[in-house]
N, C-alpha and C positions, 0 to 999 in steps of 0.2 A: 765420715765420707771416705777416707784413705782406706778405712778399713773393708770398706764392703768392696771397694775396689780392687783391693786383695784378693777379691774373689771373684776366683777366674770368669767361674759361668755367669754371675753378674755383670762384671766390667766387658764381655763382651756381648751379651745384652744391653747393655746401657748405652757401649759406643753404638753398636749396630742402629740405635733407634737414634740416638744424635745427628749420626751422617742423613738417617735415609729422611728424619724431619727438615733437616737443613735443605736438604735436593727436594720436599715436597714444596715449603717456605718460596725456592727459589720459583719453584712452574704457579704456584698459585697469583705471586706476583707478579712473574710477566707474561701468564697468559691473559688477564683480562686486558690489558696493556695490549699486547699482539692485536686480539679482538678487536677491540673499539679501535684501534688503529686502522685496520682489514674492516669492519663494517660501518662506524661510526654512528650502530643502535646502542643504544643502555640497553635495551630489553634483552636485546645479544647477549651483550655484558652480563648483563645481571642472571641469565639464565643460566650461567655456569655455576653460581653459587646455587642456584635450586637441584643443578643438577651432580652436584656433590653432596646436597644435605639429603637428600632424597632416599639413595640407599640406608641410612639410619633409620629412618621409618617405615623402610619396607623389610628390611632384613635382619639390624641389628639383634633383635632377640631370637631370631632363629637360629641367628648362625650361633648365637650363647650356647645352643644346644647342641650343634658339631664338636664345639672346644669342648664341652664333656665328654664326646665320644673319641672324639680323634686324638691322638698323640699330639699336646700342644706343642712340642719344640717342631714337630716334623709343620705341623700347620702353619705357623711361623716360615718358614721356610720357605716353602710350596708359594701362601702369599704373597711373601716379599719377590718373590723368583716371578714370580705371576703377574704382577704391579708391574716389575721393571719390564716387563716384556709389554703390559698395554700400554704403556705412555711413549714407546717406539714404535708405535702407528701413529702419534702428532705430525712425525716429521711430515705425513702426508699432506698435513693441510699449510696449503700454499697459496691459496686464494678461497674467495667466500662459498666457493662451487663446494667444497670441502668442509663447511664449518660445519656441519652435521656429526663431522668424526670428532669436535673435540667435545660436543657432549655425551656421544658415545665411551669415548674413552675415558672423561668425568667421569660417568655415571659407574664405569667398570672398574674402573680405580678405586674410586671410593666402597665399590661393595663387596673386596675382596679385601681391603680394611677392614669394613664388619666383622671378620673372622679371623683376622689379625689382633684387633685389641683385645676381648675377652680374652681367647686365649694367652696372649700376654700376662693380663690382669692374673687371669687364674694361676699361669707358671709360677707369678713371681714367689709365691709362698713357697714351694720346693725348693726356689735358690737359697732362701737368705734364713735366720731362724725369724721366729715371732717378734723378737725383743726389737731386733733390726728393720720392720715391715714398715714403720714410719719414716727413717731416713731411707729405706729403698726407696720408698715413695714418691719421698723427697727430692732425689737426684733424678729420680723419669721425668719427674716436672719439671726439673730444670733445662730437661731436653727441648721439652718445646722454649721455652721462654730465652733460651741460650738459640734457638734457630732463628724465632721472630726475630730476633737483632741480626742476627747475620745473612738468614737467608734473604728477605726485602733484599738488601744490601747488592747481595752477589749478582740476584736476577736481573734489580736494573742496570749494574755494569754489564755485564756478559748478557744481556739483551739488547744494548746501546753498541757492545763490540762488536762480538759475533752473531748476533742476529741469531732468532725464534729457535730455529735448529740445535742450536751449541744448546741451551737452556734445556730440551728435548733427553738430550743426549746425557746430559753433566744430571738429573733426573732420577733417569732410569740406571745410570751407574749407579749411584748412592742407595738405589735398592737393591740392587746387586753386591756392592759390596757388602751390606745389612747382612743379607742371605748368608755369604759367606760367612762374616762374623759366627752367624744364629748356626751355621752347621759346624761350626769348632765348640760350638755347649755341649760338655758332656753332660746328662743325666739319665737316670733311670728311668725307661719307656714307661709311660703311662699304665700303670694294669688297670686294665678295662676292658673285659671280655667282650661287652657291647662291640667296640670297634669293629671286629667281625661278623660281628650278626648281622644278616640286612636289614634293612631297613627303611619302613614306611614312613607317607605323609601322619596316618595315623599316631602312628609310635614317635614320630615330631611331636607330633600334637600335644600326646599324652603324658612326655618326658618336660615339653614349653611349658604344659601347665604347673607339672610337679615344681617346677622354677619358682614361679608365681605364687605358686600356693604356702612354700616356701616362705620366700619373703612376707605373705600377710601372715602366715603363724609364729612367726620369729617378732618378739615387740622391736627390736633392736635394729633392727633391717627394715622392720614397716617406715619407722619415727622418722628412720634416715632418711627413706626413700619420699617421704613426705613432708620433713624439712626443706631440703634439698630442693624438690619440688617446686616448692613458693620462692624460694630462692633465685633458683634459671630461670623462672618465669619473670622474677624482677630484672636478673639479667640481662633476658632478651630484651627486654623493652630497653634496655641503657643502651646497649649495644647498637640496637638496630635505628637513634635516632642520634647516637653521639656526635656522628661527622655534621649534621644540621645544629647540633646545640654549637659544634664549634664553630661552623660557619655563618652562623644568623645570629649568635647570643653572643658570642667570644667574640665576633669577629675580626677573627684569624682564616688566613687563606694554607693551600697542601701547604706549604712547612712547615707552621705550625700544627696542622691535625698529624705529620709526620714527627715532631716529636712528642704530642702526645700517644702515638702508637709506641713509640720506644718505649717512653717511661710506664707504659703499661709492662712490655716485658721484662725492663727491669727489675721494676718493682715485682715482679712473680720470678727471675731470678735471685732476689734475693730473699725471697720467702721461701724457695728451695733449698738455700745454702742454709738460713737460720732454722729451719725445720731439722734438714742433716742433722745438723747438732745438738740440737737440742727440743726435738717434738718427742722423743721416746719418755719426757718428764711432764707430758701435759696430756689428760687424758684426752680421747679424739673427741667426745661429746662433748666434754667441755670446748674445746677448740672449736667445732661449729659454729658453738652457740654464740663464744665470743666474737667471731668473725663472720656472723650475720651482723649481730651489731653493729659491727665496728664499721663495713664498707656502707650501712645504711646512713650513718652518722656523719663521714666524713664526706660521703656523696651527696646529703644535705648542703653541708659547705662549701661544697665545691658550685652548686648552682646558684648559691645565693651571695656567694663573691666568684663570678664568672671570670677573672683576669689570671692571665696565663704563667703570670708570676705565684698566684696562689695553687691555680689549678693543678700545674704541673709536678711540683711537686707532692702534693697531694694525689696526682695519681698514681705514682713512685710507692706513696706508702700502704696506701689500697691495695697496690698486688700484692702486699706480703699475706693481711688474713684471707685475699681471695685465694691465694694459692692453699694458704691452711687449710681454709675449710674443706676442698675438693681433695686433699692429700687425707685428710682427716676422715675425710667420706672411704675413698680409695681403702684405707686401712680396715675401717668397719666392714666393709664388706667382705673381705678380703679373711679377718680374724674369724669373724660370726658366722661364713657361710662354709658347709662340710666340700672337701676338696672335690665329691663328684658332681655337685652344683655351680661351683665358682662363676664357671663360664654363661650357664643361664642368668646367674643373675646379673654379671656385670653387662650380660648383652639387655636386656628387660631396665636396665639402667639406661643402657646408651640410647633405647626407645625412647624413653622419659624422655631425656634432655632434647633428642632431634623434636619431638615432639613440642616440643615449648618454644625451640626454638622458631619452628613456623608460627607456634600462634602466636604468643610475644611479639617475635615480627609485622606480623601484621596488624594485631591492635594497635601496636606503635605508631606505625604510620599512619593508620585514619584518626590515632587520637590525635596525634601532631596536629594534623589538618585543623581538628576542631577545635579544639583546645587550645593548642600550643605545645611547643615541646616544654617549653618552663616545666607548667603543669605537670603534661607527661612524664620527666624524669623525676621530678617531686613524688609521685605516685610511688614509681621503681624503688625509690631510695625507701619508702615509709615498707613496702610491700620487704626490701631487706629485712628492716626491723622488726616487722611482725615476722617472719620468720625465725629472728633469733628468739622473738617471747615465746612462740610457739616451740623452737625448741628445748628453751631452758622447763618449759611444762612437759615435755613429753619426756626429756631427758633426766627428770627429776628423779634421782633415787635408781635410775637402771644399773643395773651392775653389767659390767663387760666380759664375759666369758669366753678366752681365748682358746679357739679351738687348735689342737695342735698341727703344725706344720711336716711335710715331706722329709723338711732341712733339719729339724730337732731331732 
């Protein structure tokens, strides 16, 4: 860890994404709060979370195909600069006359993110060498899991203090200063003649597929994407019915589903700090594999001794191989894909995941209904497991071939 922080263009990529997730952490939690305050619908409510997952299904793989054309630091940039200026149209909304602009500003926020992460994804190979692409990894993750702790935090004070506006504000700084950060990276301009060529819906098209077509001829990339796959989809369903398992099975009221939200981040900070140091000694397919198992197994136990003294720390230790496996994904991709692809495919990835995310979502809830959530999460957990069988079969015998990086 100390070491890649040594490195200039890293450590100022790394801080710039720490601040500017912490200031996202901070709006995400007190605007639904504002909302439901100002309207007192859930639907309200709840329409900001579709209106944030949304852009991922409509754009994330397209914009994959930008970040291979365009100069990814300058994209970087332009984004974060872009962000901080749509989340300073909020302060308009001042009554319900107005809530139309915050899913406006959702939906704009979140889809100039699209073309922020891939390119992110694809930069990072240029900073750091190959040897290091796991502990890089490593520590992005920790960004989010080090904001979940602190952003919740900050929003509901400084939403409590200064009211909707400061939150607004304090925001749209933390992507401004990102920006700043991401324009003191020095690297060498992207060569990619494309960049100036114009260019068509067509020639999208034809470069979106070359992405895809990609990943199914690569076994390494397909297995991942197909692992993974059965994975989020188990995911989703945990996720989107956990606060009913706490509240009807556990039952435990918010401070208790409040510190299981902690110790979820915890637990995923400290599967970024134990990765730093020591994921470059464990192959990433093996890492998946174990860490399908592993969260299917212990999310078995966790539903069938429901009490807060078991659960809790049990979900502490679940984020360490949930973190693996998605650092461990991150890295494959990242190794196996040729540097004028990257950004196609980590965008065609982030399709996947918003992807699952709705259906997940929603099977969840009408199996709840029928079933039960017991059941329901029982399913999630086996649906882990079969995932990691499926990948220790698919994973069997591949050999990993590290394509070379920018920074070597």
């Amino acid at each position: 860890m100390r070491a890649l922080l040594k490195q200039r263009n890293f450590a100022l990529i790394w801080a710039g994404g720490l601040i500017s997730m912490i200031g996202n952490w901070v709006l995400l939690t007190a605007l639904p709060f504002y909302v439901y305050a100002m309207t007192g619908s859930a639907l309200a409510t709840s329409g900001i979370l579709m209106a944030y997952i949304a852009p991922g299904v409509l754009f994330s793989s397209v914009a994959g195909v930008f970040a291979d054309r365009w100069d990814r630091r300058r994209t970087m940039l332009v984004m974060a600069l872009s962000q901080g200026g749509v989340t300073l149209v909020l302060v308009l909304v001042q009554s319900t006359e107005w809530l139309w602009v915050v899913y406006v500003v959702t939906f704009a926020q979140s889809s100039l993110g699209q073309f922020f992460g891939p390119a992110e994804n694809a930069l990072l190979p240029s900073l750091v060498g190959k040897e290091q692409l796991m502990a890089a990894n490593s520590m992005n993750s920790m960004n989010d899991n080090l904001a979940r702790l602190m952003g919740p935090a900050i929003g509901g004070v400084l939403l409590a203090w200064q009211g909707f506006g400061a939150i607004v504000v304090v925001d749209a700084l933390t992507y401004f200063v990102a920006a700043g950060l991401i324009g003191l990276v020095q690297v060498a301009p992207q060569a990619n003649p494309e960049e100036q060529a114009p260019i068509s819906w067509t020639q999208v098209w034809r470069e979106w597929v070359a992405g895809l077509q990609l990943v199914r001829a690569t076994s390494i990339l397909r297995n991942t994407f197909i692992v993974i796959a059965i994975a989020l989809f188990g995911d989703a369903i945990l996720s989107a019915i956990l606060v009913v398992f706490v509240q009807d099975v556990m039952q435990v009221g918010a401070e208790g589903f409040g510190w299981i939200m902690a110790a979820r981040g915890l637990g995923g900070l400290l599967g970024g700090v134990l990765l730093a140091s020591a994921g470059k000694e464990i192959p990433p397919t093996r890492l998946i594999t174990g860490s399908m198992f592993s969260i299917g197994v212990l999310t078995l136990i966790m539903i069938t001794v429901p009490v807060m003294v078991v659960v809790l720390p049990l979900i502490v230790v679940v984020g360490v191989p949930a973190i693996g496996g998605m650092i461990a994904t991150q890295t494959i991709l990242q190794q196996q894909t040729p540097d004028a692809f990257r950004g196609r495919v980590f965008g065609a990835f982030a399709t996947t995941i918003t992807l699952l995310m709705f259906v997940g979502n929603a099977l969840a809830g009408f199996g709840a209904d029928v079933v039960g959530v017991t059941s329901i999460l029982n399913s999630a957990a086996f649906i882990y497991i079969g995932a990691g069988v499926v990948a220790a079969f698919l994973f069997a015998g591949s050999a990993v071939v590290v394509l070379p990086s920018a920074a070597d």
